[in-house]
N, C-alpha and C positions, 0 to 999 in steps of 0.2 A: 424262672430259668436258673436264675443263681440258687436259689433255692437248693434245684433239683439238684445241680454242680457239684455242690456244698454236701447233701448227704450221698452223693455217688464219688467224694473223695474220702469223704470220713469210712464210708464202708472197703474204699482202696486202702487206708491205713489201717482197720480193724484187719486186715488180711493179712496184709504185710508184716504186722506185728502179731499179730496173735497166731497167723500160719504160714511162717516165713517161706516155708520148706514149698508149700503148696500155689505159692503166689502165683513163679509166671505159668502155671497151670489154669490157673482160675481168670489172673488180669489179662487174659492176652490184647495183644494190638487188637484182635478184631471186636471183642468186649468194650474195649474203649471207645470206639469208636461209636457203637451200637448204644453205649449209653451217652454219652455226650450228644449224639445227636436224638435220642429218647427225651430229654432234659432239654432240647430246644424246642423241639416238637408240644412237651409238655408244658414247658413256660407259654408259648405261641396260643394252645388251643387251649388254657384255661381262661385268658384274657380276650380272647376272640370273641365269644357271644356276648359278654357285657358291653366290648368295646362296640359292638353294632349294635347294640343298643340304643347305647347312651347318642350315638351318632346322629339313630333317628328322635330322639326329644326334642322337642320344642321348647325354644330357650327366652327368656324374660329379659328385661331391663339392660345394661350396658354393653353386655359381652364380655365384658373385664372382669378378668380374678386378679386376686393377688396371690400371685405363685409363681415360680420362676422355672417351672416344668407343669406341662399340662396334665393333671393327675385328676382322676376321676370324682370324688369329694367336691372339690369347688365348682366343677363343670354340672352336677346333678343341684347345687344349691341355685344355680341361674333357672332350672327346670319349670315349666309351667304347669306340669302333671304331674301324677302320680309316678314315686320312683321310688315306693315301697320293693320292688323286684330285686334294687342293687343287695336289700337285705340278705335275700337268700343267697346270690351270687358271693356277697363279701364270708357266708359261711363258708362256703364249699373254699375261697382261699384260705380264708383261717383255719381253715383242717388240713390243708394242702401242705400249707406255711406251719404251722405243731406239727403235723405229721415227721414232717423235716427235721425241725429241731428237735424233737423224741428220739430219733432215729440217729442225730449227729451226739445228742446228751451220750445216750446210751452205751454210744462205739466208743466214747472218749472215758467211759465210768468202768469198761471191759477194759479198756486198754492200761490205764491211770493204775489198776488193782494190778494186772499184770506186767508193769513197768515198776512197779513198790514190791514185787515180790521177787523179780531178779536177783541174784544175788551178786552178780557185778557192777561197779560203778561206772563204767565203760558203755556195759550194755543200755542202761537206765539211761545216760548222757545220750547216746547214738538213736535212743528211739526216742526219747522226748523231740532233739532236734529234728526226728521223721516226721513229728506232729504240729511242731512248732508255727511255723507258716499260715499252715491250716486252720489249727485253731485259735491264730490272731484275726484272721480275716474273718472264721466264721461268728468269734467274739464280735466284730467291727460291723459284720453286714447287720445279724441279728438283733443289736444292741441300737443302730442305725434305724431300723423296722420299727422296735420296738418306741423309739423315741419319736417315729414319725406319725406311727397308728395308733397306738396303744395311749393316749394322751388321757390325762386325766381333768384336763380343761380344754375346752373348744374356743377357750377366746385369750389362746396368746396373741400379745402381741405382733404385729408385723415381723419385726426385728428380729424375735426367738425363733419363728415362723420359717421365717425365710434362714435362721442358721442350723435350723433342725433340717429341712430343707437339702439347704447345702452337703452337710454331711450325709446325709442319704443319698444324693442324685452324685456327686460331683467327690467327695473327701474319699470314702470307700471306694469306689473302683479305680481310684490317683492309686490309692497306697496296695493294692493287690497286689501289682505287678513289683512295685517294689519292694513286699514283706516276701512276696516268692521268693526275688532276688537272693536276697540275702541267704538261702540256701545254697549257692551258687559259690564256688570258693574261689573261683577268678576275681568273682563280684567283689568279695567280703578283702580280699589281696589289692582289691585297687582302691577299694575306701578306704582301707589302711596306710596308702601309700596317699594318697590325697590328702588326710589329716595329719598323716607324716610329714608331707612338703609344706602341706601350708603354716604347722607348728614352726617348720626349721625356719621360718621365711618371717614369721613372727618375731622370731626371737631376734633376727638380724635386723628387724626392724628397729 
């Protein structure tokens, strides 16, 4: 679903910048709406047939993983059968998930050429921070993915495990709402003034 989020925002700022005049034509409220919940709908029914799947296996030895969210991997390793099927399943995400990120690459590689070719410093500054947000988080989620699937050992540690882990279930979705923020210039006005008070308060200390 973040996924889906992810490339139906990058495609909101390929628009916005690259066809400013055309936007609230094209973005309207009821587009938004229709894709965001397209993007839950799609996160929902790709994870739906593996997750009843995997529901009905029949499962071995303790019951206990080590994981600190219940994620499909360790749950098929307790398996007493065959669960050759998650293969195909984990394809069709991994096309889903590239799909996505070709799609957020691509809008950011249009946009990056048409932001270097401005020829005001004003304009360049105003769109970079239109992307800025965006493309920290999409940096954060992807980078998140990649460190949690994408492993090129199966036998870290507990410890790394569980802080790969972490940053994917729990770091990422903390700092979204706050990297948003900071778009926000009431936001950016009151953490100014908080680093303000608290420097002045230091000093009189």
């Amino acid at each position: 679903t973040e996924g889906c989020v992810l490339t139906a925002m990058a495609i909101d700022r390929y628009i916005a910048i690259c066809s400013p005049l055309h936007y609230p034509t094209i973005m309207t409220p009821k587009l938004c709406i229709q894709l965001t919940a397209g993007c839950c709908l799609c996160g929902f029914l790709l994870v739906l047939p593996e997750t009843a799947w995997i529901a009905t296996l029949p499962l071995c030895g303790s019951h206990q993983i080590q994981q600190i969210f219940c994620d499909f991997t360790p749950v098929l390793r307790l398996a007493c059968t065959d669960t050759s099927l998650v293969v195909i399943m984990d394809a069709i995400h991994a096309v889903e998930i590239l799909a996505s990120f070709l799609v957020i690459t691509l809008s950011y590689i249009r946009i990056i050429v048409l932001i270097l070719g401005m020829p005001s410093a004003e304009g360049r500054h105003k769109a970079f921070s239109t992307c800025a947000a965006h493309l920290a988080v999409f940096l954060l989620f992807f980078g998140s993915v990649a460190a949690m699937y994408l492993r090129f050992s199966a036998t870290y540690s507990v410890f790394w495990d569980t802080a790969i882990t972490v940053t994917f279930v729990v770091l990422a979705p903390f700092l979204n709402p706050l990297i948003y923020s900071l778009r926000n210039e009431d936001m950016k006005d009151a953490i100014g003034r908080l680093f303000y008070s608290q420097k002045r308060v230091g000093r009189w200390s």
